[in-house]
Z-matrix of the N, CA and C atoms (Angstrom, degrees):
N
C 1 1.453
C 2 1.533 1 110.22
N 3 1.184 2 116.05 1 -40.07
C 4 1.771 3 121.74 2 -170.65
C 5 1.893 4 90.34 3 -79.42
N 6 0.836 5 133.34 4 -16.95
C 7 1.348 6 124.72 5 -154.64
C 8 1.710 7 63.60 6 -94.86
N 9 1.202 8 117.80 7 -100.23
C 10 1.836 9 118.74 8 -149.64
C 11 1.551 10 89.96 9 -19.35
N 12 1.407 11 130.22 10 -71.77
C 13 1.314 12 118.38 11 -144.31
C 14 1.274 13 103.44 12 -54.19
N 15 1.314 14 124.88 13 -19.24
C 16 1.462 15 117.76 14 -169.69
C 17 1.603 16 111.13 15 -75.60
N 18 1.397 17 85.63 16 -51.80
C 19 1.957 18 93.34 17 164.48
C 20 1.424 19 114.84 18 -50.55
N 21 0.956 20 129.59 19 -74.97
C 22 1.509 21 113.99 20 172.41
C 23 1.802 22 126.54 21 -47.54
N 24 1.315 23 111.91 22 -17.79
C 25 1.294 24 106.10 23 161.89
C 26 1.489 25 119.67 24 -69.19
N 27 0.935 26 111.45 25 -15.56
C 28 1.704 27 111.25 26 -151.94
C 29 1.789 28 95.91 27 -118.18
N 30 1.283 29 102.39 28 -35.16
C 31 1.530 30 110.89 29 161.27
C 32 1.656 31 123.24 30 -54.43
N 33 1.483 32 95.21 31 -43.56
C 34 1.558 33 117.65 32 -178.98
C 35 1.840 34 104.81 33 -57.40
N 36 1.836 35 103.08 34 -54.46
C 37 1.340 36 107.72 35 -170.84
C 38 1.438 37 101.83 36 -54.72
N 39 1.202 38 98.99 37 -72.25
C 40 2.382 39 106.52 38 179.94
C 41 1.791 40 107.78 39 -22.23
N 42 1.470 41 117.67 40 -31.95
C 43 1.640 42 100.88 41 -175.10
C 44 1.363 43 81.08 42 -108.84
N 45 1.211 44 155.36 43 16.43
C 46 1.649 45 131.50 44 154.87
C 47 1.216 46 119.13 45 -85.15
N 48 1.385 47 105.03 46 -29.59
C 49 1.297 48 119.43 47 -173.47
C 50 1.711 49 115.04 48 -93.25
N 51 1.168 50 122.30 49 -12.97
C 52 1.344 51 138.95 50 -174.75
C 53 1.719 52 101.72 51 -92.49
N 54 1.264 53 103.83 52 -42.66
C 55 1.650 54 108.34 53 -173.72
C 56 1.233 55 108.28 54 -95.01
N 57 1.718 56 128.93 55 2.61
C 58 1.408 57 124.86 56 176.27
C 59 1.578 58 90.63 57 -90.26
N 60 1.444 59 125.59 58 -42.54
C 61 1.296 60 131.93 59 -153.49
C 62 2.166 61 93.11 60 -79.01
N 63 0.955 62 134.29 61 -15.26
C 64 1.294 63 138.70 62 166.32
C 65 1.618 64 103.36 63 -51.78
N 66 1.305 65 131.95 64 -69.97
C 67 1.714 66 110.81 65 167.80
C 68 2.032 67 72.96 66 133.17
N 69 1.120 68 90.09 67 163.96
C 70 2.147 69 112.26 68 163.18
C 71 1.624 70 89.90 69 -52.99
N 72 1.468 71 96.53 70 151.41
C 73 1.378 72 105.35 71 172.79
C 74 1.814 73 98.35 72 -144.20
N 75 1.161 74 140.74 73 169.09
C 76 1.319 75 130.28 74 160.74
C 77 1.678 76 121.27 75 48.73
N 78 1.060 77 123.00 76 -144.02
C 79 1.225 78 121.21 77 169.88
C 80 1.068 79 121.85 78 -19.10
N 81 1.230 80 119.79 79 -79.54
C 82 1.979 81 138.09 80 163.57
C 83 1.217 82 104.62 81 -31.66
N 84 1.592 83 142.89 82 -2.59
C 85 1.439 84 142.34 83 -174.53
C 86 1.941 85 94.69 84 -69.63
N 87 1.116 86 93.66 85 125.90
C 88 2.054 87 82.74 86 158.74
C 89 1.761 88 97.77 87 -42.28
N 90 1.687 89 83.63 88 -167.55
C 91 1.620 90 111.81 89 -173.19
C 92 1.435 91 83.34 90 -100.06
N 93 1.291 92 122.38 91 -59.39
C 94 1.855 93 109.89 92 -167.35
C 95 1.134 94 123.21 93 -86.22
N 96 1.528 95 124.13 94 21.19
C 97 1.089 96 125.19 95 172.15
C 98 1.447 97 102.20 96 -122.69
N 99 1.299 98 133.22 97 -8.96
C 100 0.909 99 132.66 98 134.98
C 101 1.678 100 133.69 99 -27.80
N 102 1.554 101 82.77 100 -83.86
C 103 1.725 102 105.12 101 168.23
C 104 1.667 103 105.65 102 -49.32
N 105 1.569 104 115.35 103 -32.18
C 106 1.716 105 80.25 104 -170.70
C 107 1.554 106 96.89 105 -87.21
N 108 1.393 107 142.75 106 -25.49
C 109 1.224 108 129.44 107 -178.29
C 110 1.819 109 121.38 108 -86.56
N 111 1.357 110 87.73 109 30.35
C 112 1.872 111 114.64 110 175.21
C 113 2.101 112 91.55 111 -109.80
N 114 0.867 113 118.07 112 -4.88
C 115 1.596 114 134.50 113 -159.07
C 116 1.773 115 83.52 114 -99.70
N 117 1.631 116 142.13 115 125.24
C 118 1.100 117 152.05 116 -165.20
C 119 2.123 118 98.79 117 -88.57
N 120 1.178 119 73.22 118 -55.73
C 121 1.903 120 101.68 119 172.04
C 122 1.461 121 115.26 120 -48.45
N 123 1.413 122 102.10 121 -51.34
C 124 1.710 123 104.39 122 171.65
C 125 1.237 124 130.47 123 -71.90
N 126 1.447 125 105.49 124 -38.51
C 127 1.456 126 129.81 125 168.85
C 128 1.661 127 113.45 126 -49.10
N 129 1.381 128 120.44 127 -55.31
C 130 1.604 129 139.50 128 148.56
C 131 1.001 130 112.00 129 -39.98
N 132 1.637 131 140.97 130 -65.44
C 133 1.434 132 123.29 131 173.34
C 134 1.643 133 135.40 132 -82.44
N 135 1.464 134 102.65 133 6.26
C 136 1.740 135 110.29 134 160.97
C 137 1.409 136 111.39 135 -85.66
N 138 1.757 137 120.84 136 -29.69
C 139 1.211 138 122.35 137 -162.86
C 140 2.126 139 101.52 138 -82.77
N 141 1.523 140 81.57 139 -52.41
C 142 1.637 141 77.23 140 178.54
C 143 1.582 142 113.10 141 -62.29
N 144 1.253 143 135.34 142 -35.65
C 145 1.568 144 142.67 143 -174.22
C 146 1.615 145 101.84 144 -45.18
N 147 1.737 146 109.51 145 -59.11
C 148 1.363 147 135.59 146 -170.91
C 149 2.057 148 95.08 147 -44.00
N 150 1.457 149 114.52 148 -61.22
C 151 1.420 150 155.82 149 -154.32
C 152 1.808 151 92.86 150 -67.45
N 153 1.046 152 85.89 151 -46.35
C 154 1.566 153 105.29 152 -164.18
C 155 1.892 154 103.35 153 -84.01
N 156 1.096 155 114.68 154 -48.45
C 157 1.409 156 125.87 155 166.11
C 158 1.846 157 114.00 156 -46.20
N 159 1.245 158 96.92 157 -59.94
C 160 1.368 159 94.71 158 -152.93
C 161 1.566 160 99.36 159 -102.31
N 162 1.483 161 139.26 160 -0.46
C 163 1.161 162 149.39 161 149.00
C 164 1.752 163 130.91 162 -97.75
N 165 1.701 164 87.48 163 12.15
C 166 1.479 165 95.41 164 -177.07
C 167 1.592 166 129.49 165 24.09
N 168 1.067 167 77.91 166 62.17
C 169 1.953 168 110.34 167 -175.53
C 170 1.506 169 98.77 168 -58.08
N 171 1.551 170 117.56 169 134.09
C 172 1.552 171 127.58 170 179.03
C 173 1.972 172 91.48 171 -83.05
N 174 1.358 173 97.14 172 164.12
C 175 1.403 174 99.64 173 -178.72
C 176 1.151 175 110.09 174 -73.34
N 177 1.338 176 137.28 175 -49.91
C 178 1.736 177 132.46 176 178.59
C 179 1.692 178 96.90 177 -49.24
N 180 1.491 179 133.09 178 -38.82
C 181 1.377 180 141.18 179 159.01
C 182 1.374 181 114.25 180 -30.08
N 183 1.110 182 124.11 181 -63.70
C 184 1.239 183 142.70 182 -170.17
C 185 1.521 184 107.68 183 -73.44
N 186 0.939 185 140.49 184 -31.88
C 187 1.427 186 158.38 185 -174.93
C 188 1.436 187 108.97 186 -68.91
N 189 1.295 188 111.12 187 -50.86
C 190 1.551 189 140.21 188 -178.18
C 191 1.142 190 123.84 189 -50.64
N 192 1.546 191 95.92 190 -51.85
C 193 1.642 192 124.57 191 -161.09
C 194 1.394 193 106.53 192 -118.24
N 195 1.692 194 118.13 193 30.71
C 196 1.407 195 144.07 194 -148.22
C 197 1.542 196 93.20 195 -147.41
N 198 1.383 197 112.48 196 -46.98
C 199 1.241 198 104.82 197 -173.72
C 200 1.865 199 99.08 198 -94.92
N 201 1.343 200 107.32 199 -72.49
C 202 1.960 201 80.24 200 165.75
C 203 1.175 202 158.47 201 -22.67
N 204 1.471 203 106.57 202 -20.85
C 205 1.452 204 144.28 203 157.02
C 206 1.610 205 105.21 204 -61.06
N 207 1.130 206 103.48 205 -69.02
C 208 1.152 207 109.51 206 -169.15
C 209 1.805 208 113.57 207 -64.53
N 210 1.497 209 95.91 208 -48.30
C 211 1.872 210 95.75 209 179.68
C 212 1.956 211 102.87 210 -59.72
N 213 1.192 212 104.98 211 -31.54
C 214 1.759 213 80.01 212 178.43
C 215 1.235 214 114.81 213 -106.81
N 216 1.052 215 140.78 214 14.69
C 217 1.477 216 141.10 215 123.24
C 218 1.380 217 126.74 216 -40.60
N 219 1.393 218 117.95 217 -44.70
C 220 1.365 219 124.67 218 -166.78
C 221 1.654 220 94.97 219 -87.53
N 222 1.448 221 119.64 220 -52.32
C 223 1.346 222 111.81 221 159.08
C 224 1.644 223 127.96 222 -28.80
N 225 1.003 224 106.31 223 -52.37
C 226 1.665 225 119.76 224 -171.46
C 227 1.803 226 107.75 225 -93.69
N 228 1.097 227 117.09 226 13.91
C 229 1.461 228 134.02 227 148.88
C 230 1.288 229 108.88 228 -113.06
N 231 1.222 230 147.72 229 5.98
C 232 1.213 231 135.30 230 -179.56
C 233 1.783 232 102.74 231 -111.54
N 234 1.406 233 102.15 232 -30.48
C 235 1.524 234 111.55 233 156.91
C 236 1.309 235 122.32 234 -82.02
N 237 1.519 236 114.68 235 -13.44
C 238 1.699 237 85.60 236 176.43
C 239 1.571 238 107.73 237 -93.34
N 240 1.663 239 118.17 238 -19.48
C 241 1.443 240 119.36 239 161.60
C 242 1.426 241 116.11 240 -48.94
N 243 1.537 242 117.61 241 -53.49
C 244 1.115 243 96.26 242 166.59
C 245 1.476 244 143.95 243 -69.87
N 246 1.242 245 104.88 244 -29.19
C 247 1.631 246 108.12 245 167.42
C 248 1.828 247 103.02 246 -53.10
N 249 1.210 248 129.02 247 -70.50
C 250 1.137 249 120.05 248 178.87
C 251 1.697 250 132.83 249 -40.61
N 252 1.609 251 115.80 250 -34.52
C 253 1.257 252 117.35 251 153.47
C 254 1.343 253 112.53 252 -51.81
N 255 1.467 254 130.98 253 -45.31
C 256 1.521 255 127.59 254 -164.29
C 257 1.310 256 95.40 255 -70.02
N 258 1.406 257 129.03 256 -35.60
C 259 1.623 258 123.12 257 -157.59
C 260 1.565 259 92.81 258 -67.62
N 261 1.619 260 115.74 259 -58.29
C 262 1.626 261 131.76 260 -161.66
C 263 0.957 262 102.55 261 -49.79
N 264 1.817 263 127.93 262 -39.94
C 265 0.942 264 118.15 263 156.77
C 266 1.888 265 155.14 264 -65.77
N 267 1.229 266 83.95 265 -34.87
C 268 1.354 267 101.44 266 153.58
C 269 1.751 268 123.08 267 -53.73
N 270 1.269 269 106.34 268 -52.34
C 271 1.712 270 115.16 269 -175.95
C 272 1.551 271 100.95 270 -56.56
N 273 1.455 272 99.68 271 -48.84
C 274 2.191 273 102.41 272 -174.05
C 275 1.834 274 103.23 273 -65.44
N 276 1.165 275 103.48 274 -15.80
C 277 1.453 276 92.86 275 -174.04
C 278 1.663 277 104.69 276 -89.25
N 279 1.359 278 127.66 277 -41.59
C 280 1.201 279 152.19 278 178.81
C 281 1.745 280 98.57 279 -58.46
N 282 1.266 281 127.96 280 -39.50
C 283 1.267 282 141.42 281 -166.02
C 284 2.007 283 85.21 282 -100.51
N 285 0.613 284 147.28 283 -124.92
C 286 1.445 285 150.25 284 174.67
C 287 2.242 286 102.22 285 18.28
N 288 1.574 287 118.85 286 -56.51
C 289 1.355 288 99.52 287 177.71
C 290 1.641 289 107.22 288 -76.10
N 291 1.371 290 114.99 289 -25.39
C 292 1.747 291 113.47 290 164.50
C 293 1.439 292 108.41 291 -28.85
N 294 1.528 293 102.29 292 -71.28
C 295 1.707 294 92.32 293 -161.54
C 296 1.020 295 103.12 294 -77.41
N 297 1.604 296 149.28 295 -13.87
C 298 1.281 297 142.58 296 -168.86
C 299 1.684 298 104.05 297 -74.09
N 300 1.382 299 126.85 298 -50.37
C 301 1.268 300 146.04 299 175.05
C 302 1.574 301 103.70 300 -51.06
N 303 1.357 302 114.02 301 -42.61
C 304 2.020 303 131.43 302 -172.89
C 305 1.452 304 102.41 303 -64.00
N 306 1.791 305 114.52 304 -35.51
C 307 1.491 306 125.06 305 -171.55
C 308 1.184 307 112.84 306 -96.98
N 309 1.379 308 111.93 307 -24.43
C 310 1.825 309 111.04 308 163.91
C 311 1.538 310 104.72 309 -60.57
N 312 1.388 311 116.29 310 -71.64
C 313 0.976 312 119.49 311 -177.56
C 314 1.713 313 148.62 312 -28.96
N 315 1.461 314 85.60 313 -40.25
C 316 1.332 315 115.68 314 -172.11
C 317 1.681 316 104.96 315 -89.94
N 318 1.720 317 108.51 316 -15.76
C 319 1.175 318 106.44 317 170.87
C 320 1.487 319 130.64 318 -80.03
N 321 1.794 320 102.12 319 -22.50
C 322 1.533 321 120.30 320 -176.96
C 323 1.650 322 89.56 321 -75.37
N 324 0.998 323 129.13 322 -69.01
C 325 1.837 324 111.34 323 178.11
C 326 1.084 325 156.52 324 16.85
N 327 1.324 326 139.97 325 166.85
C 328 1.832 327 119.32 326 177.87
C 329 2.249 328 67.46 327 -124.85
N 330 1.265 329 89.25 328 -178.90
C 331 1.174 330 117.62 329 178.71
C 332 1.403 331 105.15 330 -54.41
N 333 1.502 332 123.73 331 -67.18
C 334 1.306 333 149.95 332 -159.38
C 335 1.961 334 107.58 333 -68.44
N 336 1.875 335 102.15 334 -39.49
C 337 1.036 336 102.76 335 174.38
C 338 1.528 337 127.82 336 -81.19
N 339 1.158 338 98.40 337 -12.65
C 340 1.858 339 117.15 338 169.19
C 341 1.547 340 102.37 339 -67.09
N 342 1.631 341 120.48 340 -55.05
C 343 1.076 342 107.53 341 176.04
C 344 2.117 343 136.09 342 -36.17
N 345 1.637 344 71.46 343 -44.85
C 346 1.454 345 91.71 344 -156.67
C 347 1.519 346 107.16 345 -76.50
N 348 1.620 347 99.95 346 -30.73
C 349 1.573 348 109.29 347 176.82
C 350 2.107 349 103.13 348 -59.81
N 351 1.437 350 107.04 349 -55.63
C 352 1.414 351 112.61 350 175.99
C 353 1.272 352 126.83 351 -52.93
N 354 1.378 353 108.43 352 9.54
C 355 1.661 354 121.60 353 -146.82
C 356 1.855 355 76.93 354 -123.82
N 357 1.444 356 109.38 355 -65.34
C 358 1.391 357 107.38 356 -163.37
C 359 1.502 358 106.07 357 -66.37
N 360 1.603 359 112.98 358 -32.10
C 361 1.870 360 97.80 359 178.16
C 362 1.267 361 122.80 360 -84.43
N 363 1.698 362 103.81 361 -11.11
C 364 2.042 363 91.24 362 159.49
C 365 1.731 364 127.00 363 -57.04
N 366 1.524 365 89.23 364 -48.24
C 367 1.578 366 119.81 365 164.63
C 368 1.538 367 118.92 366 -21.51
N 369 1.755 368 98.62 367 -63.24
C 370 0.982 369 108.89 368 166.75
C 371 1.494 370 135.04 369 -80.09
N 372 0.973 371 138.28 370 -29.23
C 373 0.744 372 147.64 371 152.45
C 374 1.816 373 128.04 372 -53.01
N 375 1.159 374 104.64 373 -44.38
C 376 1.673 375 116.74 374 160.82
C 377 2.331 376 105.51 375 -51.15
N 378 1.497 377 96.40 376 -52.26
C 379 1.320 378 115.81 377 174.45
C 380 1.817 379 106.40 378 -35.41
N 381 1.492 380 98.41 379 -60.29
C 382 1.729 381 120.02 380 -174.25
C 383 1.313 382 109.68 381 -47.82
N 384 1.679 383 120.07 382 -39.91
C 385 1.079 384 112.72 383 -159.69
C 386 1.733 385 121.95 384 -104.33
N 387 1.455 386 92.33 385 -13.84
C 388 1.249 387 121.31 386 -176.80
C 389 1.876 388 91.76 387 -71.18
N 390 1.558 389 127.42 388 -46.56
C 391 1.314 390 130.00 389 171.40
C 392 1.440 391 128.25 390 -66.59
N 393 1.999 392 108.11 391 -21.94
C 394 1.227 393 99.71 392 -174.53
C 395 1.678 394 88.61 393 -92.69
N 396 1.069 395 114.86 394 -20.51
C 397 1.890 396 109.55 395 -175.05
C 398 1.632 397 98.27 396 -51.95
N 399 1.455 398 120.94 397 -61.83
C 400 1.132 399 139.11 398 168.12
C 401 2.068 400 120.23 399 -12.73
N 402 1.394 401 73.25 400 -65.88
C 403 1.117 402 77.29 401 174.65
C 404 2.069 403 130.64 402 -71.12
N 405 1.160 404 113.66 403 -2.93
C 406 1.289 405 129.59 404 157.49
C 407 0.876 406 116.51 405 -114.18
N 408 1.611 407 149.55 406 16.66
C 409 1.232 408 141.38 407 -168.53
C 410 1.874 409 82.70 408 -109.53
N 411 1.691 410 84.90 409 146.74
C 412 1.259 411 86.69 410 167.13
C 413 1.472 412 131.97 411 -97.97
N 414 1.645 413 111.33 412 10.32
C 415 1.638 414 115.95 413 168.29
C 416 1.461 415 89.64 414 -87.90
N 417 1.564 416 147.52 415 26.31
C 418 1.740 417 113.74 416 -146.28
C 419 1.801 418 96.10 417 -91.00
N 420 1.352 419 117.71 418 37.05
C 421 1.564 420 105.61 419 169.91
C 422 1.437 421 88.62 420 -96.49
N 423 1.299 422 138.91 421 -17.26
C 424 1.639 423 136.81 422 -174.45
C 425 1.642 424 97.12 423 -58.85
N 426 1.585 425 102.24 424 -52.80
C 427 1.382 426 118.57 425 -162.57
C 428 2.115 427 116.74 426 -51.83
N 429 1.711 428 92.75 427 -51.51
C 430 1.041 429 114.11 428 162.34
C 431 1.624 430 125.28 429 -55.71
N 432 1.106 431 131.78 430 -18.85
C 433 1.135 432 146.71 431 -139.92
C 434 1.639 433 94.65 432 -111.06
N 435 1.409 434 107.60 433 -41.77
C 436 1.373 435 119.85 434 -165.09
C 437 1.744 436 90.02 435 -101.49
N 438 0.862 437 127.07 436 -7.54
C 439 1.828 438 115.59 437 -176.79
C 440 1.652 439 99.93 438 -97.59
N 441 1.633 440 127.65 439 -24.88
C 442 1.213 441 153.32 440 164.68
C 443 1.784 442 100.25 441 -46.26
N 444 1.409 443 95.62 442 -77.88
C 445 1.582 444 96.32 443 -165.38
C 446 1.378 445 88.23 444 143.35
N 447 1.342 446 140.62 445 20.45
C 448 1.454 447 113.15 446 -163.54
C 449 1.230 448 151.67 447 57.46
N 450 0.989 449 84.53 448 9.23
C 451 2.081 450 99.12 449 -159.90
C 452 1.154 451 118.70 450 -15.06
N 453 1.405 452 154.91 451 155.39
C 454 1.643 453 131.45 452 134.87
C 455 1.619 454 122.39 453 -107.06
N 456 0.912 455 120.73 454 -130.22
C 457 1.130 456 108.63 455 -169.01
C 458 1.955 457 105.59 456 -78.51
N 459 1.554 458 104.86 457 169.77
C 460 1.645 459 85.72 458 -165.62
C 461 1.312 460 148.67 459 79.95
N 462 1.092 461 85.21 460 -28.69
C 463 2.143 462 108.22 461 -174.32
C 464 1.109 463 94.98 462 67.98
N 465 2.103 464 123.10 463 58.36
C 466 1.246 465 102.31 464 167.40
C 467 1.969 466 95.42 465 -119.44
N 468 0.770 467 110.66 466 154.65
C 469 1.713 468 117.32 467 -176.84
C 470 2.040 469 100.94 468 -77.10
């Protein structure tokens, strides 16, 4: 029994230590390293460098596989601009029957119930943001904790 646990300790360290040594990826990217691998050109000369390093690429080599680099990079920025126009668009359109549906609504109403309706979607909405904060905050097990009930020990409140 002490022997497995040991194996899995030491197993455990090898993928902590293997996946710390991987670097930020995504999110965790800085802002300017971001922005420069948003760069089609840069993207092309890290990939061929990498290509070029470890396949000891001749320079007419490198040139080659410099410009292929580059043509599907620039391709695959020209699609993710466009995918992102379609989204922006999508959201203004999605946001546009929102309020149209908000003004029907608000028209069937009495006075008092408009209030109360405007009352419950701040509510909610205050609710939304308080969860998406949550979700990037870096205390957000507090956040969770309180959407739970608090629990303590037991699962008793």
């Amino acid at each position: 029994m002490k022997k497995l646990i040991v194996i899995i300790a030491i197993f455990s360290l090898g993928v902590l230590s293997v996946e710390a040594q991987r670097g930020p990826r995504g999110s965790q990217m800085s802002s300017e390293k971001r922005a420069e691998m948003a760069n089609p050109e840069k993207r092309a000369e890290i990939m061929t460098n990498r290509m070029a390093e470890k396949l000891e690429l001749s320079d007419a080599q490198k040139e080659k596989v410099y410009a292929i680099h580059l043509e599907n990079a620039t391709k695959r920025q020209v699609e993710m601009e466009a995918r992102r126009a379609e989204m922006e668009a999508r959201r203004a359109e999605m946001q546009a029957n929102q309020k149209e549906q908000q003004a029907k609504i608000e028209a069937v109403l009495t006075p008092e119930q408009r209030d109360k309706f405007i009352e419950l979607r701040d509510e909610n909405r205050d609710k939304m943001n308080t969860i998406r904060d949550a979700r990037t905050n870096p205390d957000r097990e507090k956040f969770q904790q309180r959407r739970r009930g608090n629990r303590g020990p037991g699962g008793q409140n």
